[in-house]
VOGU-3710 file (C-alpha; in Angstrom, 3 decimals, decimal comma):
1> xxxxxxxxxx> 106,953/87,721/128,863  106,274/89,098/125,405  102,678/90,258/124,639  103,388/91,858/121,294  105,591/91,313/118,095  108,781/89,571/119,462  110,494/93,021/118,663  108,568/94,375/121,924  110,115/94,462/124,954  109,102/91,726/127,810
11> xxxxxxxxxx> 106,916/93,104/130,499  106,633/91,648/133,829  104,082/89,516/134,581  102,490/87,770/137,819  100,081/84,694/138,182  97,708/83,859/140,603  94,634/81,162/141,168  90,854/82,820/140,614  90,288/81,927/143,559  93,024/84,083/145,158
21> xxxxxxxxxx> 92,300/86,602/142,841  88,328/86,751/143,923  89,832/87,150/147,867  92,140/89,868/147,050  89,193/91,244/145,921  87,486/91,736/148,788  84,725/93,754/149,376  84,980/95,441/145,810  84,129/92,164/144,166  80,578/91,978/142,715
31> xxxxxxxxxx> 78,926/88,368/142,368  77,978/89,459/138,967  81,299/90,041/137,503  83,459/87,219/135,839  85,960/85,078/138,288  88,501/87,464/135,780  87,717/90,962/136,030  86,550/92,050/132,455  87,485/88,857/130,257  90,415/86,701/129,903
41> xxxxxxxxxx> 91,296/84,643/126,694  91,841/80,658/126,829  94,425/78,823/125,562  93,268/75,166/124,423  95,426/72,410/123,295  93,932/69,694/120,720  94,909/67,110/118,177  91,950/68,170/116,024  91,424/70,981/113,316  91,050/74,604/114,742
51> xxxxxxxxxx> 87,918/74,984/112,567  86,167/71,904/114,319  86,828/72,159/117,799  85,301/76,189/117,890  81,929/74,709/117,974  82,565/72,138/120,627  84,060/75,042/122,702  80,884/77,403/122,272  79,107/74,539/122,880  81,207/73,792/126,585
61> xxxxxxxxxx> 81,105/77,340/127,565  77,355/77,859/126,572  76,929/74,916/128,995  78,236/76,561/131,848  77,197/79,905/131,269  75,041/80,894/128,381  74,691/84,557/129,019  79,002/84,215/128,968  80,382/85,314/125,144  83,397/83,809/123,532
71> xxxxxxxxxx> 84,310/85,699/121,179  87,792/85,434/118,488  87,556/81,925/118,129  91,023/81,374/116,693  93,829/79,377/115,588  97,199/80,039/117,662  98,854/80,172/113,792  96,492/82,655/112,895  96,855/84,888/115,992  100,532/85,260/115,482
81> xxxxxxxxxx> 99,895/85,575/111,688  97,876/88,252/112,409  100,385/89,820/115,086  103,289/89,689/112,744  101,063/90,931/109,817  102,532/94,715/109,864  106,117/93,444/109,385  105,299/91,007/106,984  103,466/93,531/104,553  106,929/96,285/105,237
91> xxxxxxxxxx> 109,296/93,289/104,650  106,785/92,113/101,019  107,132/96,195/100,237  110,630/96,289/100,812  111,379/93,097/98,700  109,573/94,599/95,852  111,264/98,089/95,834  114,770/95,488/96,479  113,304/93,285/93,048  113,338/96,807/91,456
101> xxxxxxxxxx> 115,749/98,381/92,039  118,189/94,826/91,095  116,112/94,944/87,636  116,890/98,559/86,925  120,727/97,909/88,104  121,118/95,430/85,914  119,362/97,099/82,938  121,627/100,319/83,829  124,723/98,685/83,668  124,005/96,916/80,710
111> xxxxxxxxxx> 123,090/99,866/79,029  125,789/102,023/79,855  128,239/99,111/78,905  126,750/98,480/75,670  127,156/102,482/75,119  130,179/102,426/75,916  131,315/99,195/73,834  129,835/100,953/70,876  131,755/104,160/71,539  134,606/101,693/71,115
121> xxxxxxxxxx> 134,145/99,695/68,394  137,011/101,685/66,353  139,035/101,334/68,862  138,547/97,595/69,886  139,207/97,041/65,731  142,154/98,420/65,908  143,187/96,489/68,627  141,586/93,438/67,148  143,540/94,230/63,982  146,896/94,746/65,842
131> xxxxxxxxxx> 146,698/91,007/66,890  144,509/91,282/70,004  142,720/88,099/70,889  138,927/87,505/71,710  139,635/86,978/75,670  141,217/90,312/74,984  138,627/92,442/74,270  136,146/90,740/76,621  138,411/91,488/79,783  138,222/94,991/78,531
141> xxxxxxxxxx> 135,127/95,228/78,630  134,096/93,124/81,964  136,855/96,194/83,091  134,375/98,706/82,211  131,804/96,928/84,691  134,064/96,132/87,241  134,823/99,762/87,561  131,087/100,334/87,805  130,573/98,063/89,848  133,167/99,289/92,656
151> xxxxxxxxxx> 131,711/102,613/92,533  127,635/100,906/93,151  129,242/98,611/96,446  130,561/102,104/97,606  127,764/104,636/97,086  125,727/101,411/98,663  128,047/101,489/101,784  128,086/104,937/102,235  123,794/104,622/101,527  123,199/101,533/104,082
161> xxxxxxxxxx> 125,198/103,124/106,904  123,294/106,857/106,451  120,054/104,516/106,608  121,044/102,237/109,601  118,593/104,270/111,580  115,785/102,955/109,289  116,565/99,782/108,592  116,674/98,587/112,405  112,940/99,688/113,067  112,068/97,503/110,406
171> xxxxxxxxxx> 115,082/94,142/111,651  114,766/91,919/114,220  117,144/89,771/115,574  120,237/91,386/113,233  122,291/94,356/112,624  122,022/96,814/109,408  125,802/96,304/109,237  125,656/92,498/109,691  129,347/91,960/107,910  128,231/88,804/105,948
181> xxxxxxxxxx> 125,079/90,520/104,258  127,065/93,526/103,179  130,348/90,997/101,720  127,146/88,910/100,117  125,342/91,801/98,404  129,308/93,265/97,470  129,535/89,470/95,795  125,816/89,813/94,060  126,374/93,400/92,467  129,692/92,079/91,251
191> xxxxxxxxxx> 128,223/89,073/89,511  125,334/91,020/88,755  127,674/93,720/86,933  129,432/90,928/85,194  126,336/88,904/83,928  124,776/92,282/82,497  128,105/93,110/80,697  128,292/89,802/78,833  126,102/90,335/75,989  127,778/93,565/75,314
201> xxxxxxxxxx> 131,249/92,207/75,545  130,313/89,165/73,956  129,138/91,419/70,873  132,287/93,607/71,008  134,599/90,608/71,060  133,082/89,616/67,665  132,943/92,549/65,746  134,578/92,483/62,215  137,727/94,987/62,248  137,352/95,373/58,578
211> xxxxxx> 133,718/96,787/58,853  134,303/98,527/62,070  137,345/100,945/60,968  135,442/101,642/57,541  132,481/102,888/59,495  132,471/106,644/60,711
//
């Protein structure tokens, strides 16, 4: 069985009656020691709130034994909130450097795109002027951040599988190089590329060629 996170490995483990226990015991056993050894934990099962029936089991225990202390009162949802507290807080902290580093993606690519497109404007004038259409001048620039976006999916690659090692101590249950997770995060920098690029193309597309090739 499991003691731990479910990430631990299972251990071994053997039952056997107090009673048993107490005879294996022997000679060693004191009378003043618990039927367990040191302590023990109990596992109740009750269609009332947590919070209401930790009274009534002080109160059961105190009956048999008042000098015997029950301590961690608990909540079987807290206990394995608490347990899986560690990886929850690396999983929040990883999510926020993920929110990041989207949000300065996105504001990269739309910068370097809007650069670009203004680098360009001459040139998308001419074009304009030369009988290009609209749809045009907008797939040029979605090209732009296509390109870009190839090159992020394959610096990513090349980053996730130099950090496999990492990333598993912090999985459970799945592999760094799960092939649908990698396709869907391919897919999401694609559209991401594509939805940052669209005010910049958008703006390129309706530049007037007249102003454009008069301007230096």
């Amino acid at each position: 069985m499991k003691e731990g996170s479910p990430d631990s490995p299972a251990k071994q483990q053997g039952y056997q009656p107090v009673e048993q226990f107490e005879r294996s015991l022997g000679s060693l056993a004191s009378p003043a020691d618990p039927p367990t050894g040191n302590g023990g934990f109990i596992v109740a099962r009750t269609r009332m709130e947590p919070d209401q029936i930790a009274s009534a089991l002080r109160a059961a225990v105190r009956s048999l034994d008042p000098q015997l202390p029950l301590t961690q009162v608990q909540s079987m949802e807290y206990t394995v909130h608490d347990s899986e507290a560690p990886r929850r807080f690396n999983t929040a902290l990883i999510s926020a450097f993920a929110i990041a580093a989207v949000l300065l993606a996105a504001l990269g690519i739309y910068s370097v795109i809007a650069f670009s497109a203004d680098l360009r404007a001459q040139e998308m004038a001419i074009r304009m002027a030369l009988g290009s259409q609209r749809a045009g001048i907008l797939a040029l620039v979605f090209k732009s951040a296509v390109k870009l976006a190839l090159a992020g999916c394959v610096v990513g690659l090349l980053g996730a599988g130099a950090a496999s090692r990492l990333l598993q101590s912090f999985l459970f249950g799945v592999s760094p190089f799960d092939p649908a997770v990698l396709m869907l995060a391919a897919v999401f920098v694609f559209l991401l590329a594509l939805a940052a690029s669209w005010l910049p193309a958008r703006r390129a597309a309706s530049i007037n060629p007249m102003k454009a090739l008069r301007a230096d």
